[in-house]
C-alpha positions in Angstrom: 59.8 -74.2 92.3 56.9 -75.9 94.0 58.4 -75.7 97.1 59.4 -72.3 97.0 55.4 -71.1 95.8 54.2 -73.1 99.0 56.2 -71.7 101.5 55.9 -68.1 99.8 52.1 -68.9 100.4 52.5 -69.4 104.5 51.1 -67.5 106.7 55.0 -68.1 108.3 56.5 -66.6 105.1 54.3 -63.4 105.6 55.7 -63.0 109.1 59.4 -63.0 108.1 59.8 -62.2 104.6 59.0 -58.6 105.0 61.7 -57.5 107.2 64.3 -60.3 105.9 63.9 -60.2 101.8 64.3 -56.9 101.4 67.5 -56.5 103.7 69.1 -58.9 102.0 68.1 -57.9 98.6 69.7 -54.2 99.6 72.8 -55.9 100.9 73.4 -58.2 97.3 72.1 -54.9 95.2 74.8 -52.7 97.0 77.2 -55.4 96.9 76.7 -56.1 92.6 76.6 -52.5 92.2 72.9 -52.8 90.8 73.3 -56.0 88.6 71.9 -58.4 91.0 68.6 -59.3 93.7 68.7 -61.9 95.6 65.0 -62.7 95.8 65.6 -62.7 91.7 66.1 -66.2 92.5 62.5 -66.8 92.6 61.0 -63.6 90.7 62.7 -60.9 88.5 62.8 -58.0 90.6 63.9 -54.1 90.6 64.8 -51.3 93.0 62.0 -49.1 93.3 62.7 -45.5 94.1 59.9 -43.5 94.3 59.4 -40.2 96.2 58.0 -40.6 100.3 54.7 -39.4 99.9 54.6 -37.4 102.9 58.6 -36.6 103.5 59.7 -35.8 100.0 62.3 -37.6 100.3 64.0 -40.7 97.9 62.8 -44.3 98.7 64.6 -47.2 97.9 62.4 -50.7 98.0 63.4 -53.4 96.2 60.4 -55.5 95.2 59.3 -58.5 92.6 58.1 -57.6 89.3 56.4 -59.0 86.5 58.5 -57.5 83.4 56.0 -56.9 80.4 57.1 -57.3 76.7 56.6 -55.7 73.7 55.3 -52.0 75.0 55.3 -50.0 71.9 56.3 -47.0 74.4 59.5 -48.6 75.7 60.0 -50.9 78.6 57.1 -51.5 81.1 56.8 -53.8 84.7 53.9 -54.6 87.0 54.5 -54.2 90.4 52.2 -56.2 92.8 51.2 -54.0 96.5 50.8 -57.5 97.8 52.6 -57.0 101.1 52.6 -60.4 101.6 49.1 -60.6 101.8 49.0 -58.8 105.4 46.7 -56.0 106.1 47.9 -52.9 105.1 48.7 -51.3 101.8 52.4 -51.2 101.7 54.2 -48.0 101.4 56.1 -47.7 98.3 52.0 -48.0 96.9 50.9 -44.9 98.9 54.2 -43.0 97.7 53.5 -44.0 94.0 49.5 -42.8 94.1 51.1 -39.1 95.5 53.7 -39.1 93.3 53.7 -41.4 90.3 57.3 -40.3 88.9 60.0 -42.8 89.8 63.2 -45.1 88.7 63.5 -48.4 88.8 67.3 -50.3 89.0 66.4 -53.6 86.3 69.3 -55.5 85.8 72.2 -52.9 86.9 70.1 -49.6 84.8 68.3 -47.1 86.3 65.3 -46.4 84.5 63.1 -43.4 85.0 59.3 -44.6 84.8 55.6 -42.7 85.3 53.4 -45.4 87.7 49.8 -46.0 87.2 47.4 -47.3 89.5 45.5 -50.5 86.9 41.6 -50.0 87.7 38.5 -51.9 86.2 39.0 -54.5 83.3 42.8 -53.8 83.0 43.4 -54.5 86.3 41.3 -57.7 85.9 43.4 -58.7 82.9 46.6 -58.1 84.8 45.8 -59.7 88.1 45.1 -62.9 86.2 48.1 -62.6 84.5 50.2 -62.2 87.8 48.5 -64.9 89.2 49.3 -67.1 86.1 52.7 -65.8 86.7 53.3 -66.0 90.6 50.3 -68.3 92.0 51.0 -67.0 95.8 49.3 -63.8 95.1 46.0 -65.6 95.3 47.0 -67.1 98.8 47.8 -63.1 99.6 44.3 -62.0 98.1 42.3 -64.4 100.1 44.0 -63.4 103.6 42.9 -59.6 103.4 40.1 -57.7 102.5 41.8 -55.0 100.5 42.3 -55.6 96.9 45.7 -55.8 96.2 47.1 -52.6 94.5 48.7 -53.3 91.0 50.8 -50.4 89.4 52.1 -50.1 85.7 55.5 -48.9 85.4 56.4 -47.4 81.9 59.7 -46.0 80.6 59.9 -42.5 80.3 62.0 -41.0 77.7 65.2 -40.5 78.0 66.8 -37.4 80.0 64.1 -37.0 82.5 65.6 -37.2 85.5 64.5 -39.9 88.5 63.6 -38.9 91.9 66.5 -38.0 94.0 69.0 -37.3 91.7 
């Protein structure tokens, strides 16, 4: 697992991963119907779908998340707007701050969740529990000079529907 934080730390890594890892995590997520990532391998993942903020329209982007336990509210993740610590803000961030309603795929179920944007202290708390939790981030943080967006996804209750469906 060394290794694998190293070269997920590269400046190399940045340049490739963003266009490779998340075709290939499509292809094994279509493939498993849902059950299965392939970058799970390294990190627990999901299929984000969130709304385009400016089209409207359904957006599927599989991602790495940092699964959260015991939410009194039901299930919760963090999702890290890392980008592989190049320059922008990626896009799934910018539809989630217009429209915070979403589904994630965990595991093969679709689960519908509200997204907030962690500010202040929480954020704080948060970001040194991702880093505690995937110690690239920090490699990320220190290439750019935006902070890295972290988002809270918590279950909804059930029967709300998902975007797109």
């Amino acid at each position: 697992m060394r290794v694998v934080r190293k070269v997920s730390a590269s400046r190399g890594f940045a340049r490739v991963a963003p266009y490779v890892i998340p075709a290939l995590d499509r292809g094994v997520h279509r493939l498993t119907r849902g059950r299965r990532l392939l970058s799970t391998a390294m990190l627990p993942g999901v299929v984000l779908t969130s709304t385009g903020a400016r089209s409207g329209l359904p957006r599927r982007t599989p991602l790495a998340c940092m699964p959260e336990g015991g939410n009194a509210g039901g299930r919760s993740w963090i999702l890290v707007g890392s980008n592989f610590g190049r320059p922008g803000h990626p896009a799934w961030t910018h539809n989630l701050l217009a429209r915070p309603r979403a589904s994630v795929s965990w595991r093969g179920t679709d689960v519908t969740v509200t997204a907030v944007l962690l500010e202040g202290e929480e954020r704080a708390a948060v970001w040194a529990a991702a880093l505690a939790f995937w110690p690239p981030y920090a490699a990320y943080q220190k290439r750019i000079s935006r902070e890295i967006r972290l988002f809270r996804l918590t279950e909804r209750p059930p029967g709300e529907r998902p975007p797109g469906h």
